[in-house]
N, C-alpha and C positions, 0 to 999 in steps of 0.2 A: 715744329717749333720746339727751339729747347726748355726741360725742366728747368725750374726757379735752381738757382745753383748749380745749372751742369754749364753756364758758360765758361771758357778754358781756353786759353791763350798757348802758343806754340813758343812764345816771345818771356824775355827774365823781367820781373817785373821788380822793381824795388820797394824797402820795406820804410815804414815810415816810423817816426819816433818825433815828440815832443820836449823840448827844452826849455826850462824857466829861470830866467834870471831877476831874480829878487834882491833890490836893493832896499836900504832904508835911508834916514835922512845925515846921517854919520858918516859918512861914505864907506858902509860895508855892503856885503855880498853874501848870503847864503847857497855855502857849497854843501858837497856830499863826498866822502869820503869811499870812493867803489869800492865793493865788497868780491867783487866779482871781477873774471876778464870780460873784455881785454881792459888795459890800465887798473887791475888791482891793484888797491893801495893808493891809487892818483884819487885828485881832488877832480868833482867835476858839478854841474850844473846838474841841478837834481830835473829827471826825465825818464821818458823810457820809452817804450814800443806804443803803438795804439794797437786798440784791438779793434774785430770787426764789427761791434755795435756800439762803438762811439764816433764822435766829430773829435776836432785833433784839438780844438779846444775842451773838450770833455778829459780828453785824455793828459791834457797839462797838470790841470787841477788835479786829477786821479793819481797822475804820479806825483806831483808833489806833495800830497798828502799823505801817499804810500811809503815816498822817502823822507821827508820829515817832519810832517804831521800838524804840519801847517795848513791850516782848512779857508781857502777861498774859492769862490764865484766864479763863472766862466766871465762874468760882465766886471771883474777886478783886474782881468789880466789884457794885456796890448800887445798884438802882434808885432816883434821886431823885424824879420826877415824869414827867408827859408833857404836852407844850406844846402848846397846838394853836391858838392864837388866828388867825383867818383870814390876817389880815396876817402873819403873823411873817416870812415868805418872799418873795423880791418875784420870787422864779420861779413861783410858784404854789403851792398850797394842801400846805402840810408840816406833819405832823406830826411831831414830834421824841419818842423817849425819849432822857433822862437820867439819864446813871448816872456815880456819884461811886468814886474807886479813892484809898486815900491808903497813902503812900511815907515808909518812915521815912527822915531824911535821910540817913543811913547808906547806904539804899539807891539814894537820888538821885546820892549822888558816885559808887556804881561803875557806875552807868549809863553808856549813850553813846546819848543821845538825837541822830538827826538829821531833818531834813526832808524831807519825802518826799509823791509823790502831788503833789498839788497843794497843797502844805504849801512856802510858799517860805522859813519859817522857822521854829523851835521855840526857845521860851524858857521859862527859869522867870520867872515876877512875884511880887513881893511881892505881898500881897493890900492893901495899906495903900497899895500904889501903881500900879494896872491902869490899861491904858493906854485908850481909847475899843473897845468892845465890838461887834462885830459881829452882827445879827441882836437876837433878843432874849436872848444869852448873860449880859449882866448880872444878870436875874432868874432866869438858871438858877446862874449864879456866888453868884450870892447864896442859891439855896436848898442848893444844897450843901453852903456850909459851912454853914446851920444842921442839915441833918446831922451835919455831920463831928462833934460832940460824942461822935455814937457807936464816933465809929472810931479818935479821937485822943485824947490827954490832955485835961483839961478847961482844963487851963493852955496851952493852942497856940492858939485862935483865940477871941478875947473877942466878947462881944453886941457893942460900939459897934464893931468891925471887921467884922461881920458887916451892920450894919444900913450904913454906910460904904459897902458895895458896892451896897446896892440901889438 
């Protein structure tokens, strides 16, 4: 029998990463301005790698608190989808979960979001005006909010704002 740790695959296995799309009730977005390639200098959904002794909702939370310093709960955030198109990554083969967190504005002004990690900057966007999307965060920006119906008023984010993003 093999040692704890010696099992080894012959096979490429892919790497996983975490994505969070945080809206609040104004119909903005909190991005991340990459500090890093690939897309320096793009705006993107603040995320990153998981590591090997977390669950990939541990790792949502970790990175967004690492990029912008916004601190929540595994039990605040709601799985959106999971991306995995071969291309989406141009470091190699990533799959992403996405999970959507929405903030009443109330609670966006007494926040103090900053940058962090490899995060060279954090902004709120309207959603009616995002700026070009790093990776393929558009189509996760876009399925989010057609969640957020469940999370928000039905008056905070309309279908033609929603389809606008895809």
């Amino acid at each position: 029998m093999a040692e704890k740790g010696q099992y080894t695959y012959d096979y490429p296995r892919p790497m996983l990463t975490a994505d969070c799309v945080v809206l609040n009730d104004r119909n903005e977005i909190l991005l991340v301005k990459r500090g890093n390639e690939p897309f320096k200098g793009c705006w993107a959904l603040p995320g990153g790698f998981m590591e090997m002794d977390e669950t990939i909702e541990r790792c949502a939370v970790r990175e967004l608190e690492e990029e912008t310093s916004l601190k929540v709960s595994e039990q605040d955030i709601h799985l959106i989808g999971v991306y995995s198109a071969p291309d989406r990554d141009p470091r190699g083969r990533t799959v992403t979960a996405a999970f959507s967190l929405t903030l009443s504005h109330s609670d966006t002004q007494s926040l103090s979001i900053t940058a962090g990690d490899d995060a060279a900057e954090v902004h709120w966007w309207p959603l009616n005006a995002l700026p070009p999307l790093a990776f393929d965060h558009a189509q996760i920006v876009s399925d989010g909010v057609s969640y957020i119906p469940v999370n928000l008023p039905t008056n905070s984010i309309t279908s033609d704002e929603a389809s606008r993003i895809r």
